[in-house]
N, C-alpha and C positions, 0 to 999 in steps of 0.2 A: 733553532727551529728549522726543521727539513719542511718546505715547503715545496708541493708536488704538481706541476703545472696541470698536469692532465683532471684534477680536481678541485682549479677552478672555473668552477664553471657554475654558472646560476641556476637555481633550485630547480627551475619548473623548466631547463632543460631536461633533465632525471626524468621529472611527473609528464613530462609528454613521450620523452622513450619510450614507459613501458606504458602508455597510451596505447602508441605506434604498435609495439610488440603484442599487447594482449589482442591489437584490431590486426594482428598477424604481418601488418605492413612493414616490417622491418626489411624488408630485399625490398621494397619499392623505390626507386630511383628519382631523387628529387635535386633538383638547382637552385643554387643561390649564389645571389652576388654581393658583393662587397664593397662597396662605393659612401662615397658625402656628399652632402646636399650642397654645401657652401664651401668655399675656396678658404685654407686657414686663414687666419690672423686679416680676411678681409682685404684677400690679396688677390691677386691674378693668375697665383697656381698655386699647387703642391709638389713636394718631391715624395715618390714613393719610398716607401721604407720597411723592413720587416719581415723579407722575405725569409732572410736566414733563419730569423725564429719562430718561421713558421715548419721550415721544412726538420729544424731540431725536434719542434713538438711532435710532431706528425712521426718519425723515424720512433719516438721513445712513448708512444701514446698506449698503455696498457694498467690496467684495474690489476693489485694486487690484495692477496688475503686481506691485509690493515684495511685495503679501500672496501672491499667488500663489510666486511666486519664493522664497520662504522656507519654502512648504508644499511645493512640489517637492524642496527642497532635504532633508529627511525623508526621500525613497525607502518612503514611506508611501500617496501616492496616484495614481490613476491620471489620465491627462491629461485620458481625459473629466469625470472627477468635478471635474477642475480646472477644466476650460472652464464646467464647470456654475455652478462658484463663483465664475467674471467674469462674468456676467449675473446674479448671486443679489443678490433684493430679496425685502422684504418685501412678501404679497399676500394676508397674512391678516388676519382681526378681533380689533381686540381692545378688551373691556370691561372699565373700572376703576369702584372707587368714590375717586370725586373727593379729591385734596388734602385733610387737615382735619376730615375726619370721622371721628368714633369709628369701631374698627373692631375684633372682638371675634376669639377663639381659632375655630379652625374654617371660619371661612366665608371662601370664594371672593371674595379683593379684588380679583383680577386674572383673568380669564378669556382666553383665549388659544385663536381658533380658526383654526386654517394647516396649509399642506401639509406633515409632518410633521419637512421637514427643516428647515423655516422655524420652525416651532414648537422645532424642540430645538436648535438655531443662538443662538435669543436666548436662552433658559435661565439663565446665568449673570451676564447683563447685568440681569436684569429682577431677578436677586434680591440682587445688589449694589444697585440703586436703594431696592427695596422694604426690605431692611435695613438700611439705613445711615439713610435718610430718617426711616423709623417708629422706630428707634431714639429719632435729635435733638428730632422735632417730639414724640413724646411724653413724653422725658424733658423737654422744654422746658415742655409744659402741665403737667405735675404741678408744676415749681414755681410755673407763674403759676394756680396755681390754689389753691395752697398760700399765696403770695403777696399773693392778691389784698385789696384794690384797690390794691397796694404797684408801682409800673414796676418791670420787670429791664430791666438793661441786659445783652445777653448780651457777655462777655469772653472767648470760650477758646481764642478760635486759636491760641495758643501750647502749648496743651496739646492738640490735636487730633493724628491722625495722617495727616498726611502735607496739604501744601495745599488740593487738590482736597477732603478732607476738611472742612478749616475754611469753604470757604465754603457748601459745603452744611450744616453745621450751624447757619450763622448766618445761613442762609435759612428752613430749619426753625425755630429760635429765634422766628422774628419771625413765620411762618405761624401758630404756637402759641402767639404772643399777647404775647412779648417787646418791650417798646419801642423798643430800640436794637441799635445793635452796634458793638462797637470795629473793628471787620475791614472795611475799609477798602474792599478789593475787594469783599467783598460790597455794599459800599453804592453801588459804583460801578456793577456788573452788575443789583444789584435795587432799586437807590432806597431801601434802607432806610437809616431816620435812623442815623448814626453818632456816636459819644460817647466822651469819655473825657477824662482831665486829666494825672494826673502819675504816674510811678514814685518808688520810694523812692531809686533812684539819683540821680534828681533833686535830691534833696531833699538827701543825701549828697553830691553834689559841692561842695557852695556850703560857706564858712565856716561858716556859724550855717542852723540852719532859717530862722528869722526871713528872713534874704538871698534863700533860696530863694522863698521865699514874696511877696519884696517883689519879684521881679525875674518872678516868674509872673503876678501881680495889674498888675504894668507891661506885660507883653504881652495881657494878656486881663481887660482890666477889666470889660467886659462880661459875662462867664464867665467868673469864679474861681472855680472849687472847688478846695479844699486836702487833700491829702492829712497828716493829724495822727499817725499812728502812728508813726512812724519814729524815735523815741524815747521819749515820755512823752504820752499823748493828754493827761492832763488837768492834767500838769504845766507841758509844753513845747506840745507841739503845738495845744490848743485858744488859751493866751494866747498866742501867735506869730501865730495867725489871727486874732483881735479883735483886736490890736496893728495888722497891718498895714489890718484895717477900718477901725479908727478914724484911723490916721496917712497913709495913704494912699487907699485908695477913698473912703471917705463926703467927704473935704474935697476931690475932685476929682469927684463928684458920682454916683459907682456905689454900690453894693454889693455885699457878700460874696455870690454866690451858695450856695456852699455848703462842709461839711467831707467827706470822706468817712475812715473809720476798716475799716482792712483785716486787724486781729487782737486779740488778748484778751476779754475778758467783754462780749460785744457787747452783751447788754443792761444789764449795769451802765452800760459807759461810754456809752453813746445816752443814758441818762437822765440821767446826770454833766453829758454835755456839755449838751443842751438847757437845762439849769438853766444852765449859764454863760454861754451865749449868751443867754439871755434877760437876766438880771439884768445883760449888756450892751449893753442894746438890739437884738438882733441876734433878735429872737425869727422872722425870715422866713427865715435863713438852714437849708437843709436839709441833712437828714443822709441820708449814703449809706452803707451797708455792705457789703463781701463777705467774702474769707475761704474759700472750701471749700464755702459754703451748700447746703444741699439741703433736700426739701420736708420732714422733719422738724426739721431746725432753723430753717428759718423760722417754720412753726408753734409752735415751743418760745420763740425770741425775742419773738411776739404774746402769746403767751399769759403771758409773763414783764414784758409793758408797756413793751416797748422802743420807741422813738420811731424810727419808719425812716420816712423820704420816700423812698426808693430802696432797689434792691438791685442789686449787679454780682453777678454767676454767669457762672464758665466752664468749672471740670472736668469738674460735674454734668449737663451738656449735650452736652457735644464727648464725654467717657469718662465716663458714668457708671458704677456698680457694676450687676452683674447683665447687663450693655451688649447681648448678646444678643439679638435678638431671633426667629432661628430658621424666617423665612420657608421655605416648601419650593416645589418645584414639580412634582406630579404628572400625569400624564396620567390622565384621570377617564373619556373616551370616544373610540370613534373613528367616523369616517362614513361609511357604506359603503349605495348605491343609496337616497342621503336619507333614509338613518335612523341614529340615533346610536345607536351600541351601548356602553352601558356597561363600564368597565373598575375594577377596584378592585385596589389592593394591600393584602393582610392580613398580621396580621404577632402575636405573640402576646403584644407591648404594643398595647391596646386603643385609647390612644392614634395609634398610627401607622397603623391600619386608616383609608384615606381611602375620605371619603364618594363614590360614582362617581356618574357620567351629568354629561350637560350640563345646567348649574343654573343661578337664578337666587337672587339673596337679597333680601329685603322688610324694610323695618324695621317696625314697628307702631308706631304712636302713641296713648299713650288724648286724646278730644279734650277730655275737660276739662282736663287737665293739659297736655298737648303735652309729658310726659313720655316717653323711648321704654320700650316696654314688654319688647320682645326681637323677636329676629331670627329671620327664617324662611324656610329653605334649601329652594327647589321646585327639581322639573324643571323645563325649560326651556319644555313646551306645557302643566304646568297651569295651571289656573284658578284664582285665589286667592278662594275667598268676603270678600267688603266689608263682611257682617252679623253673621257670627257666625263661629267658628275656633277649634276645639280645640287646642290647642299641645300637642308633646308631648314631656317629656327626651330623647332620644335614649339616654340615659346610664342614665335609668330612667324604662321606658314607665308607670309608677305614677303619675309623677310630671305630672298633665296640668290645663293650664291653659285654661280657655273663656271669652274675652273676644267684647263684643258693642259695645263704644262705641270703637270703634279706629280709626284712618287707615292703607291702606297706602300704603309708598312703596319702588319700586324700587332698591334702593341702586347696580346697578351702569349706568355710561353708556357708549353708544357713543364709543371716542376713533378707533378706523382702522376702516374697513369694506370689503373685499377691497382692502387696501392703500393706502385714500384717505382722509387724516385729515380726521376728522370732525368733534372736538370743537375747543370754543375754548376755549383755557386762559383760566383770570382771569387777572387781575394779581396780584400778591404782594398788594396789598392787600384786594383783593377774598375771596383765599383766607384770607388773618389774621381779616377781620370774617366769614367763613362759621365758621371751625375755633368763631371767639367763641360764634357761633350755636349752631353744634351740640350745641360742650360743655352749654351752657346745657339741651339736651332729656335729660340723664343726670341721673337722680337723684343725690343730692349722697353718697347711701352708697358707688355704686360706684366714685365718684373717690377717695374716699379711702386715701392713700395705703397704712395700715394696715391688715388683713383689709377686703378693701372687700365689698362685697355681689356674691353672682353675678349677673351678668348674662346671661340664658338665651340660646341660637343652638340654635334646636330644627330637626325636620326636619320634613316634610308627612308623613302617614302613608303614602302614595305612595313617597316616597323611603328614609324606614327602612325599610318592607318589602322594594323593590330591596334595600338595602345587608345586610341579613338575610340574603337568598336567595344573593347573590354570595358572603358572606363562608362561606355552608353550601356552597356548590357547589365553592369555591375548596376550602376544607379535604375537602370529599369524594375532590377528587383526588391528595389528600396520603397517602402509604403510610405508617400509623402506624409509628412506629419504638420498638423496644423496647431499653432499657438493662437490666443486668446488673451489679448490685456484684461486682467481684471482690475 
């Protein structure tokens, strides 16, 4: 099945194009952003993710004969709207904040400015990338940060949905700081180191573990690691592994690389086996665990003194719980004789009132710390003062903070400018040791997995009072409606 990105897209995207085109507005210049309401998995940030496939879509975004041919075949459009759609490219701008960087509830990580059919054409392309992505890469940093200085290996292809799935989460995985990955084709497309040793099946087909194990250490003497649970870790499974150390590796001049243990009282048996290993000489040989892992039991097995040199993680990553992460995409302005006119939709969850006009978002830094302090959503031609800047909740204008020892930094970069891409993506690796970076400027409360700390995304006083005025003008034109108990 040749499946063609540029065609999916939701229906009454299409029925509002030739809307647009019959009402001639196809060159009218419209904005939209790209932002979530709620912080994933109920956390204290997000890490960006996506951008790569966003700017693949965009380079290869064109309708051919097949696509037209199958939209005629509807009895839905007209042949000019059709012809319109075999010349349709993209020829607008658009602004991201890069791969890898925290990226908080409310603000603008995508910005989107093109002529309006062009802008509502990519819609559903742009937030399958930005949801799926931000999903992986940040369910993947909560464990290696949860983890840390522990390597993951990430495992989940088999438990992902659907292929294209798993290798983008196991490009995510590794942008967010994971060391490996069993998925193979990802390692082939993104150079990430791949890893992995045995199933239980394995171990299961042979007469005795012990066989299993001598006949694994015979092909991979250089790297052996044993899988030990597949009957009794500290029974069968650990003496099976020093057995074949001592009677095979070490008297042909290798050693055990390692055990790994994939179920029961992971920190009991980590501490079980290390005792045994050592008291065999084998005290280099390391231990891996997985199991179902996520960033509260990893923390629960450190904090219980478990001996981990590694972890495999795969469900927590490819499906984690809460997996949602709720991207939207609003139109916020439109452009009419160079000037942006704000747009806003209100709504009577206060939540869903998005912030309008064309904006910019800034991080702050204080510079003794090079910790970030919060984020702050301007217009597109204010001025940001360098020296001083009162911050203020949006949520409660009481609530206002005046910082004077701070760094700004524009969070979002040029990636296409009237259609000509702009930006250079890094390498996978480049994005892994930025995402490392950045983590690193978040205070250590708001990563936390458990009630983390807020992390404020306030607005310019400029930009609440727009969104005040819009949300009073919008509801003036509402005819109160009156109910009646019967």
């Amino acid at each position: 099945m040749n499946i063609k990105n540029h065609m999916i897209t939701d229906y009454y995207e299409l029925t509002m194009a030739q809307s647009y085109f019959n009402a001639k507005m196809q060159d009218k210049i419209a904005i939209f952003d790209v932002f979530f309401r709620k912080n994933p998995f109920h956390g204290g940030y997000g890490i960006m993710g996506g951008v790569d496939e966003v700017i693949n879509f965009i380079q290869n975004l064109k309708f051919d004969e097949e696509d037209i041919a199958y939209l005629r075949s509807k009895n839905k459009y007209s042949e000019e709207f059709l012809n319109y759609l075999k010349n349709f490219k993209f020829t607008g701008s658009i602004y991201a904040i890069p791969d890898g960087t925290p990226v908080f509830k409310g603000e603008p990580i995508i910005t989107v400015e093109a002529p309006i059919i062009e802008a509502q054409m990519i819609e559903t392309i742009l937030l399958i990338y930005t949801n799926s992505n931000i999903c992986f890469t940040t369910a993947a940093r909560r464990v290696v940060e949860s983890a840390n200085p522990i390597p993951i290996a990430e495992f989940g292809a088999r438990r992902s949905l659907g292929e294209s799935a798993a290798v983008t989460a196991s490009k995510c995985a590794y942008i967010a700081g994971c060391a490996s990955t069993s998925n193979v084709e990802a390692g082939r497309i993104y150079g990430i180191p791949i890893s992995g040793t045995m199933a239980h099946s394995f171990i299961e087909f042979f007469a005795t573990e012990y066989e299993a194990f001598l006949n694994y250490a015979k092909t991979y003497p250089n790297d052996c690691t044993l899988l030990v649970d597949t009957y009794d870790v500290l029974k069968s499974g650990i003496p099976n592994a020093i057995r074949v150390a001592k009677e095979y590796l070490i008297p042909n001049g290798y050693r055990l690389k390692g055990i790994r243990i994939d179920s029961g009282d992971l920190a009991y048996l980590t501490k079980k086996a290390k005792e045994m290993l050592i008291a065999s000489g084998l005290d280099d040989v390391s231990i891996c665990v997985s199991n179902g892992l996520n960033e509260e039991t990893i923390a629960s097995l450190k904090n219980q003194g478990a001996v981990i040199d590694s972890i495999g993680l795969g469900d927590n990553i490819v499906l984690p719980d809460y997996a949602r992460v709720g991207c939207v995409y609003k139109l916020v302005a439109i452009k009419d004789n160079e000037k942006y006119i704000p747009r806003i939709k209100v709504s009577d969850d206060i939540e869903k009132a998005t912030t309008p006009g064309y904006k910019k978002v800034y991080r702050l830094y204080d510079n003794k710390t090079n910790y970030a302090l919060a984020d702050l959503i301007a217009l597109q031609d204010e001025e940001i003062p360098k020296d001083k800047i009162t911050l203020i909740d949006p949520n409660n204008e009481n609530n206002q903070t005046t910082l004077t020892d701070y760094t700004l930094r524009e969070l979002q970069v040029p990636i296409f400018i009237k259609g000509k891409l702009v930006y250079q993506a890094p390498s996978i690796n480049e994005r892994k040791n930025y995402c490392n970076e950045e983590s690193t400027t978040l205070y250590p409360e708001i990563k936390r997995s458990l009630n983390p700390h807020n992390y404020y995304v306030d607005l310019t006083r400029k930009l609440l009072l727009l969104k005040k005025e819009l949300i009073k003008e919008a509801k003036s034109k509402t005819e109160p409606t009156l109910s009646r108990r019967k």
